[in-house]
C-alpha positions as CSV (number, residue, x, y, z in Angstrom):
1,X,-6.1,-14.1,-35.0
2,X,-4.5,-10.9,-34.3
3,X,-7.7,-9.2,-33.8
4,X,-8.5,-11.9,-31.4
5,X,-5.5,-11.4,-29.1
6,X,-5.8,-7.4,-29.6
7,X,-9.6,-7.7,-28.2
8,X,-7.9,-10.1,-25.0
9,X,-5.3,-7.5,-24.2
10,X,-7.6,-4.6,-24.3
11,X,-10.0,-6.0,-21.9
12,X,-7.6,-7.2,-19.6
13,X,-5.9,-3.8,-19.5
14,X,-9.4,-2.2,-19.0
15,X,-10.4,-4.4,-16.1
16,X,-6.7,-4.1,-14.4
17,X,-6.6,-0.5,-14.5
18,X,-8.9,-0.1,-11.4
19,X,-6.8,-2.9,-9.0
20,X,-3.5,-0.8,-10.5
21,X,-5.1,2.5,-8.8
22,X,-6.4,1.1,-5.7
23,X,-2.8,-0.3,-5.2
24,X,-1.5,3.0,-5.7
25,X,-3.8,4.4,-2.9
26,X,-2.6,1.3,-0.3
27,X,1.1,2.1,-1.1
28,X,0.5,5.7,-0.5
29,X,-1.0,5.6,2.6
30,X,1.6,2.7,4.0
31,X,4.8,4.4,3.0
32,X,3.1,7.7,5.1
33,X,1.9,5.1,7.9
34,X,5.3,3.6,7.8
35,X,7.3,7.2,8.6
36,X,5.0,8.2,10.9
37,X,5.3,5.0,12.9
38,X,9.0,4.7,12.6
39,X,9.3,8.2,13.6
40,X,6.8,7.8,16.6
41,X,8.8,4.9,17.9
42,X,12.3,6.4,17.7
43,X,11.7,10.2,18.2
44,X,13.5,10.9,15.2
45,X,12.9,13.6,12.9
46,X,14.3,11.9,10.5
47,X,12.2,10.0,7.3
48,X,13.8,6.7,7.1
49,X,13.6,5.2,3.8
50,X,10.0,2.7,3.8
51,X,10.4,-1.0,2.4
52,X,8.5,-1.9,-0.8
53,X,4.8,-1.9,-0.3
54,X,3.3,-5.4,0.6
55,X,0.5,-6.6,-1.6
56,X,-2.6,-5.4,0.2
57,X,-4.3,-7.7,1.9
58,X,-8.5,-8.7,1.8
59,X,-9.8,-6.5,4.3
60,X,-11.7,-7.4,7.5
61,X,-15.0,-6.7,9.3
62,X,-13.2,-3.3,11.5
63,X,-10.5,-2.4,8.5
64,X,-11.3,1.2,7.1
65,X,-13.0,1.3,4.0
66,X,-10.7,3.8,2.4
67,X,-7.6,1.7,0.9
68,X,-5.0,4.5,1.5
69,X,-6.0,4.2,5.4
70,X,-5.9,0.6,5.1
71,X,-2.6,1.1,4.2
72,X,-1.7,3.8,6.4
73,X,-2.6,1.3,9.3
74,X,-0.5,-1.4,8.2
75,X,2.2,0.5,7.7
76,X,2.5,2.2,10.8
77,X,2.0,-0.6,12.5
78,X,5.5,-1.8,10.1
79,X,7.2,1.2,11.3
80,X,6.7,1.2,14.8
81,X,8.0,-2.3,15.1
82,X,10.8,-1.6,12.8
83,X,11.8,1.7,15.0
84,X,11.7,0.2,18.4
85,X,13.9,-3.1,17.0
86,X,16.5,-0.3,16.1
């Protein structure tokens, strides 16, 4: 029994390790999308402090194929709405 729940656990932490990295990559890429927009909309030079990253969403037909530039557009788009609501 235990070396049945040990074998589950290991492949699900082998399978999940590559979602946990491409995650990392969106997050990246939206907190830097997210100062850059805020910044751009304010004309601050200031970094404001970027929300928690959204779940990344399934990507469409134009979306980037790189998922820290997926990210990168999403959050700018976040920050430059959020900086000209200011």
């Amino acid at each position: 029994m235990n070396k049945l729940i040990l074998s589950i656990i290991t492949i699900l932490l082998v399978f999940s390790s590559p979602v946990k990295s491409d995650q990392k990559e969106f997050c990246d890429g939206f907190k830097a999308g997210y100062i850059t927009g805020y910044k751009q909309s304010t004309g601050s030079s200031y970094d404001p402090y970027p929300p928690y990253c959204p779940y990344q969403p399934y990507k469409g037909y134009n979306d980037p194929e790189s998922d820290y530039e997926h990210g990168y557009i999403i959050g700018y788009e976040k920050g430059k709405q959020k900086g000209s609501s200011r």
